[in-house]
C-alpha positions as CSV (number, residue, x, y, z in Angstrom):
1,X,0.0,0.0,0.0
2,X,2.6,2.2,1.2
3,X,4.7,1.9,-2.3
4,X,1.4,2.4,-4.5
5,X,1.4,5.7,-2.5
6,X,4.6,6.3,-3.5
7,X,4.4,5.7,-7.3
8,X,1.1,8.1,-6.8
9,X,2.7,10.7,-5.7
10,X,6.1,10.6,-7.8
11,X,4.0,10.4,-11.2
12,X,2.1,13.5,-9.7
13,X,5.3,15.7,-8.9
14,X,6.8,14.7,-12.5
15,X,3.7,16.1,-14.1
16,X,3.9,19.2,-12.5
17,X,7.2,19.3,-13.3
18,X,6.7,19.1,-17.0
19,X,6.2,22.8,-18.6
20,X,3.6,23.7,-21.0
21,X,5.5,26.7,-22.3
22,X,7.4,26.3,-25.7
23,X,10.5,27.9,-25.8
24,X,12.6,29.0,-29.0
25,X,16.6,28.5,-30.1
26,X,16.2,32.5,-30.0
27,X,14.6,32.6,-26.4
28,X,18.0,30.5,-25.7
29,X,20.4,32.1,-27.1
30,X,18.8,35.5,-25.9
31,X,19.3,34.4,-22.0
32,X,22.3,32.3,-23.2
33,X,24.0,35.9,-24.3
34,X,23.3,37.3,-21.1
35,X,24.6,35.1,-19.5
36,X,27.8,35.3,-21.1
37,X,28.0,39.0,-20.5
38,X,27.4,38.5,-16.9
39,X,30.3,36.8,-16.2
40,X,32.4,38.1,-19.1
41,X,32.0,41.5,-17.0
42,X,32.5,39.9,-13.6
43,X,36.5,38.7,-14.5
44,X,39.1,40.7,-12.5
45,X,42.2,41.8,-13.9
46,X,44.1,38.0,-13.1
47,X,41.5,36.0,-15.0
48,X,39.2,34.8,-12.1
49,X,36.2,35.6,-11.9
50,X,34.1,37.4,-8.8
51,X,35.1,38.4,-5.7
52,X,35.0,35.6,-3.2
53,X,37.7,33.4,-1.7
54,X,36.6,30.4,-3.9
55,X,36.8,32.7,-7.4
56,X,41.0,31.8,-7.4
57,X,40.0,28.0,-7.7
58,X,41.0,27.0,-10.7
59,X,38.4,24.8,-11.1
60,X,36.0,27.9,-10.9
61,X,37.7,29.2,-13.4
62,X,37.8,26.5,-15.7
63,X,33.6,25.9,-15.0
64,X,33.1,29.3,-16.6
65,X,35.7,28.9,-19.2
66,X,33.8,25.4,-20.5
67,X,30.4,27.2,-20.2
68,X,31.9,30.5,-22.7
69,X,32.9,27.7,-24.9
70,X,30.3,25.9,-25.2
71,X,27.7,28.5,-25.2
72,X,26.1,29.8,-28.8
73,X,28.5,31.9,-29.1
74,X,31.3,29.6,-28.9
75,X,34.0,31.3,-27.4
76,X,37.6,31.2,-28.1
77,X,40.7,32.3,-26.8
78,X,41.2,33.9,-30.6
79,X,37.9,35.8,-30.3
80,X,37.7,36.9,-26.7
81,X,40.2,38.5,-24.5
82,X,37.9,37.0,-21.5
83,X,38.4,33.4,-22.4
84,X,42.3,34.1,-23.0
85,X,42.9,35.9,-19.9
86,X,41.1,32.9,-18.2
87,X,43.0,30.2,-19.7
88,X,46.1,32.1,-19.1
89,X,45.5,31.9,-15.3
90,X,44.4,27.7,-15.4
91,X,47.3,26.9,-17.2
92,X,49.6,29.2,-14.3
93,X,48.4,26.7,-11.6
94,X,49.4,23.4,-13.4
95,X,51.9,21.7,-10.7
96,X,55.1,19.5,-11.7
97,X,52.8,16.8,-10.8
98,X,49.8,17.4,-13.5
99,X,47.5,18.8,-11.2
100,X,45.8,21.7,-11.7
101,X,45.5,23.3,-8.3
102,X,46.8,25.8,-5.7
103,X,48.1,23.7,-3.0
104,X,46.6,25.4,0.2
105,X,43.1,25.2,-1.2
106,X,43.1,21.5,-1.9
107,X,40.7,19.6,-3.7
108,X,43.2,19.0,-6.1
109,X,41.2,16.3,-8.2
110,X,38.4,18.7,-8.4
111,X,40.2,21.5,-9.6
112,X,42.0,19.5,-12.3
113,X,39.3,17.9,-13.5
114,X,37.0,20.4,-14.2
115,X,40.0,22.7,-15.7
116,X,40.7,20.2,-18.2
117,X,37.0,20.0,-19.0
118,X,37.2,24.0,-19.9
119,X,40.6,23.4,-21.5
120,X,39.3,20.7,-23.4
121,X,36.1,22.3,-24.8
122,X,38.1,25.3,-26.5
123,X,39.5,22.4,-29.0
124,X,43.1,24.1,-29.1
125,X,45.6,21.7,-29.6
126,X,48.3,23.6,-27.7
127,X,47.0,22.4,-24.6
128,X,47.7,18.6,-25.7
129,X,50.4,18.7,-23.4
130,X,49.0,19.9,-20.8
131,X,45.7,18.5,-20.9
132,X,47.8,15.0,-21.3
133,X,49.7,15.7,-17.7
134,X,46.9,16.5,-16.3
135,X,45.4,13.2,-17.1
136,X,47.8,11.4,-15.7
137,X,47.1,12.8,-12.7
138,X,43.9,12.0,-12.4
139,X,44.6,8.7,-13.3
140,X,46.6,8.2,-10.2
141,X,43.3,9.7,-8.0
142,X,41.1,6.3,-9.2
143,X,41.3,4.3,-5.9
144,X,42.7,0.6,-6.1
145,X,42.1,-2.4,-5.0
146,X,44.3,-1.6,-1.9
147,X,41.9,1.0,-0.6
148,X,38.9,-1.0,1.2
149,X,36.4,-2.2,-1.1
150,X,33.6,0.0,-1.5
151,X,35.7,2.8,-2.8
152,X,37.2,1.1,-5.8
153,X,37.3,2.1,-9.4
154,X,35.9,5.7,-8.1
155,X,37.8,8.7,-7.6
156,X,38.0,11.4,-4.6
157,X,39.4,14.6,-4.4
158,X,42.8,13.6,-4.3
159,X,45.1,10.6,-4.4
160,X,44.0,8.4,-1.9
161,X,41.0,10.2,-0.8
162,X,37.6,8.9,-0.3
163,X,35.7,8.4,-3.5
164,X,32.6,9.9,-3.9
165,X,30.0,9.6,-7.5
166,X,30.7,13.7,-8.1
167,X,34.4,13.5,-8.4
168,X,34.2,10.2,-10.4
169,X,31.5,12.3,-12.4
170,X,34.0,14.6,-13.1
171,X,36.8,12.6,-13.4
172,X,35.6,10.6,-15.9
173,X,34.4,13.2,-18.0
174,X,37.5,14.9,-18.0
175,X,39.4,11.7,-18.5
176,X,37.5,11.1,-21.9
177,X,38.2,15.1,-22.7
178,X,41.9,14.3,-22.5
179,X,41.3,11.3,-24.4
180,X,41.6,8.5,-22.2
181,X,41.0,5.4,-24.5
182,X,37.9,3.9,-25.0
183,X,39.8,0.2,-24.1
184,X,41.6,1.5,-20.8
185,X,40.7,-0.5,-17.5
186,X,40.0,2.9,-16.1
187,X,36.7,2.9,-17.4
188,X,35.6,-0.7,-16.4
189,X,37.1,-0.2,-12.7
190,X,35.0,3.0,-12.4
191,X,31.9,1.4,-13.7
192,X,32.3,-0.9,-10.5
193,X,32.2,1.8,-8.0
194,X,29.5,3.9,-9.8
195,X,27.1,0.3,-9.6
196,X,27.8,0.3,-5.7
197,X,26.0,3.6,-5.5
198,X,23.1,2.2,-6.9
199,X,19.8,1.8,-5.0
200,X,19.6,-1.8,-6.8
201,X,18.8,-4.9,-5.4
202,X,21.8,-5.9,-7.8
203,X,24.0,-3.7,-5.3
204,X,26.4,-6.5,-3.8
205,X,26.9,-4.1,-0.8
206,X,23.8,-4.6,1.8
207,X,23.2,-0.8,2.8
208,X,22.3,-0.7,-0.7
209,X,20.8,-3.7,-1.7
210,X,18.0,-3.5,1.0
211,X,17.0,-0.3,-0.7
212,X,13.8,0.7,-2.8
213,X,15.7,-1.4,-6.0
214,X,14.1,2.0,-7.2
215,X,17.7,2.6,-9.6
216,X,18.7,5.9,-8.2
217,X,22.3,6.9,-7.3
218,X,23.5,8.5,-3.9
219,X,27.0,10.5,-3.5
220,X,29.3,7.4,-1.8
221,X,28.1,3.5,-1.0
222,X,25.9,3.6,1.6
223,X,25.3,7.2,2.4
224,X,23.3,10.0,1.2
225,X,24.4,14.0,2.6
226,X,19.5,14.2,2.2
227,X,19.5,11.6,4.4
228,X,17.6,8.5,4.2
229,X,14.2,7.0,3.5
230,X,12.1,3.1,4.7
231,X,13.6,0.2,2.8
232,X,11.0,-2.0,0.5
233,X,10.5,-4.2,3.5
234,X,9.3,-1.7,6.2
235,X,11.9,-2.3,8.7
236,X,15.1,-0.7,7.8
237,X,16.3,3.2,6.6
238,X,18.3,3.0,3.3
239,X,20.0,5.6,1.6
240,X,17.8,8.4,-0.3
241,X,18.6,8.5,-3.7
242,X,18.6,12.2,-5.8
243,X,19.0,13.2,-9.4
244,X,22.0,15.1,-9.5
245,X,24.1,12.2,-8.4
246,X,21.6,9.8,-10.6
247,X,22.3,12.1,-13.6
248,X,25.7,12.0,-13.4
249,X,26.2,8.1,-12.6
250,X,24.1,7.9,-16.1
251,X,26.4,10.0,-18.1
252,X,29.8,8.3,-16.9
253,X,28.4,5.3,-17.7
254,X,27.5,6.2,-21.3
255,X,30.9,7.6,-21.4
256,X,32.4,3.9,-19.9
257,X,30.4,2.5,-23.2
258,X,27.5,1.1,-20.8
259,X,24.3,0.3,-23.2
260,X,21.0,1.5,-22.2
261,X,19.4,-2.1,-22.0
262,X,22.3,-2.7,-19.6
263,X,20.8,-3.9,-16.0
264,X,22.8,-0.8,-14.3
265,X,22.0,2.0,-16.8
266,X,18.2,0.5,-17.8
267,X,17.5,0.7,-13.3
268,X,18.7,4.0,-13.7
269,X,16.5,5.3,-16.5
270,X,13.5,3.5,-14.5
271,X,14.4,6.0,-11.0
272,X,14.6,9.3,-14.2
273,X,11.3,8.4,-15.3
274,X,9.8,8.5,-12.3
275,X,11.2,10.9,-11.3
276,X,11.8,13.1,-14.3
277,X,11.6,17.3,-12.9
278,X,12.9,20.5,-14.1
279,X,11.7,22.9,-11.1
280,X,13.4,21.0,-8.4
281,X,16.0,18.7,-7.6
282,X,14.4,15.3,-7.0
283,X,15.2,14.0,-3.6
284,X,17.0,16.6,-2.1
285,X,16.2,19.4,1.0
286,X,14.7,22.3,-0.5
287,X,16.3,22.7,-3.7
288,X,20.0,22.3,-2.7
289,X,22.4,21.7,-5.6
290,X,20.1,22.9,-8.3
291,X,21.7,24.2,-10.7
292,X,24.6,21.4,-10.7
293,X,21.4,19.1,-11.2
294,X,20.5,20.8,-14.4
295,X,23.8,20.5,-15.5
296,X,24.0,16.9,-14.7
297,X,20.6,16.2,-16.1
298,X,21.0,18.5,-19.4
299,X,24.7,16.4,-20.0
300,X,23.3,13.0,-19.3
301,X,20.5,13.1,-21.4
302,X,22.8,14.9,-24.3
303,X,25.4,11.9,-23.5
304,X,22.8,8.7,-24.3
305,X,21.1,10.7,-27.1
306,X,17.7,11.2,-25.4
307,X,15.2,13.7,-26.6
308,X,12.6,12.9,-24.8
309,X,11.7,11.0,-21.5
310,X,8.8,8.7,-21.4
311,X,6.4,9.6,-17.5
312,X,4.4,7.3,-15.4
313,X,1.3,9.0,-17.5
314,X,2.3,7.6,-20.5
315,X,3.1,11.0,-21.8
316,X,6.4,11.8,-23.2
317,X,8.3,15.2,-22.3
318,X,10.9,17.2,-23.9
319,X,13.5,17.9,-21.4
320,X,15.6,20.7,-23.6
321,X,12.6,22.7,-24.3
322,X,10.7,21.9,-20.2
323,X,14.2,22.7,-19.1
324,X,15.3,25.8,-20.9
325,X,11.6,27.1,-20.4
326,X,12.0,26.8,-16.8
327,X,16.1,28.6,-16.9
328,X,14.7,31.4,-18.4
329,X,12.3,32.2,-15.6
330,X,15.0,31.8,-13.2
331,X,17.2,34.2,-14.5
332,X,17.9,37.6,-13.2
333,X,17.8,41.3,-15.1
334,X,21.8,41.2,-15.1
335,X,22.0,37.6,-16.6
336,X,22.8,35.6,-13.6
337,X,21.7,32.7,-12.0
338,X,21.9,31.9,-8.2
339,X,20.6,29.4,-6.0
340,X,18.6,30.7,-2.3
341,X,19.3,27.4,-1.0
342,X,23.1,28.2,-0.8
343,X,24.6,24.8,-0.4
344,X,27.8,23.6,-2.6
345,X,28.1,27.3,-3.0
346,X,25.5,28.0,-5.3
347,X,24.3,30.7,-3.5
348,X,27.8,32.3,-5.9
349,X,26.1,33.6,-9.0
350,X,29.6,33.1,-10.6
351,X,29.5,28.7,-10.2
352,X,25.4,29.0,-10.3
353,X,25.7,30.7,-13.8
354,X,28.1,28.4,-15.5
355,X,26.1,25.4,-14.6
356,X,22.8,27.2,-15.8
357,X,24.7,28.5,-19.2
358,X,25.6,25.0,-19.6
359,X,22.6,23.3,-19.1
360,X,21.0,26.5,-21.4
361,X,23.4,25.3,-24.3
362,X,23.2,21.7,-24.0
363,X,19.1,22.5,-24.8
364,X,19.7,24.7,-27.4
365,X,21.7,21.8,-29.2
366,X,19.4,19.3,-28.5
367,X,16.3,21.9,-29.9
368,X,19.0,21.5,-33.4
């Protein structure tokens, strides 16, 4: 009774999350544009961008860099001093050891990651070299079989830190940027870890396999930072799964060459159907990590080729056009985006606009 209740009420939030609106390539490109002069103006005289502490990251840095790129207006270092002065400051930060960091900050996976990512999506093959140090790196951040069990095959935020599904998310992505190859043992390994993050009852680890088998992911095996939610069977909490970490598990597995009919990937398509939303972030607090949802979502569905997702109604929605409809309402007079529920620092217009610009041009090229 209690799980009809459940379906019930998930098919009723998906269909309020689906937008009537229709939505044009101009209406994109329009908000896409301000966007781009939002933070095109915000970039201080180093190449950073904003005022606060995190703006010297250059993994901050290298999020806006990806999201000039890969906006309409496809911004190079050749056409815009922004996007040069940018790069100039990423590529200042590269250590002797491939990483693309400043030391005292940490997060040294992170940072490198998502720098070659903006490095990457400027298609300039002067950065080969350094694009090809970074990934070996990053490489040596995938944990091994030495590390205890449930961490193996994903990646943390340094070597021999904890592995969590956003840094492999990242990692992974990155890794196939700097063009890892297609046949490396890097990709099965990961695919590993990403399945133990699975509420499945094909899970082989038991905090997860008692779960919902409803095929959503959580950050690390066995834990979830929005808590948790009663098993199938009434008498245990299991981890609550929640689309930004579900997104991103389905577009690293695309990229590990994963097919949709695959047990894995086809549970994880079942929890997006059910769960398919563009207002909110399904199964967080509030609406914490937003706007890295949209990203995730906009990327995974552009990943596995997906134009539109089927709902527990039987109706079919288009998730570039729902999406982007939705964006445009949430975007201030000045072109920026910024999440209330501050969390993962999205309350910094700076991070909260390149993930919206992102997701914003990932629409307008599936609306091609």
């Amino acid at each position: 009774m209690k799980m009809m209740r459940w379906f019930f009420i998930v098919a009723l939030v998906a269909a309020a999350n689906v937008h009537s609106a229709d939505v044009s390539g101009a209406d994109i490109a329009a908000a896409a544009a301000k966007a781009v002069d939002f933070l095109s103006k915000q970039q201080k005289d180093d190449g950073t961008f904003g005022a606060s502490k995190e703006s010297a990251m250059p993994g901050v840095v290298g999020m806006v860099v990806e999201a000039l790129a890969n906006s309409p207006a496809k911004l190079r270092e050749a056409n815009s001093p922004v996007v040069a002065k940018a790069v100039k400051y990423i590529l200042s930060k590269q250590q002797p050891n491939g990483s693309i960091t400043i030391p005292e900050f940490g997060l040294e996976n992170y940072n490198t990651a998502v720098s070659v990512i903006g490095l990457a999506a400027l298609e300039n093959a002067a950065h080969k070299p350094v694009l090809e140090k970074a990934r070996a790196f990053m490489l040596s951040c995938q944990v091994s079989g030495e590390v205890d069990e449930p961490n193996v095959g994903g990646f943390g935020y340094g070597p021999g830190k904890k592995a969590d599904m956003s840094n492999t998310g990242f990692s992974l992505e990155a890794l196939k940027a700097a063009g890892l190859e297609e046949n490396s043992p890097t990709w099965k390994n990961a695919v590993k870890f990403i399945s133990r993050c699975q509420d499945s009852e094909t899970n082989d680890l038991p905090a997860m396999k008692a779960g919902n088998n409803s095929g959503g992911f959580v950050y690390v095996p066995g834990s979830s930072p929005f808590g948790t939610e009663n098993a199938r069977n009434g008498k245990a909490y299991v981890p609550r799964p929640y689309g930004s970490m579900t997104y991103e598990a389905v577009k690293s597995l695309v990229y590990a060459g994963i097919k949709k009919d695959e047990p894995t990937l086809a549970a994880a398509f079942k929890w997006i159907h059910a769960n398919y939303a563009v207002k909110e972030h399904p199964g967080a607090v509030g609406n914490e990590g937003y706007y890295y949802y949209v990203l995730a979502f906009s990327k995974a569905f552009t990943a596995a080729g997906i134009k539109e997702v089927d709902l527990p109604d039987g109706k079919k929605a288009n998730w570039a056009k729902d999406l982007a409809a939705h964006l445009i309402t949430l975007q201030k007079p000045d072109g920026s985006f910024a999440n209330a529920d501050a969390r993962w620092m999205e309350g910094n217009p700076i991070l909260a606009t390149s993930f919206a610009l992102q997701a914003l041009s990932q629409c307008a090229n599936a609306l091609k």
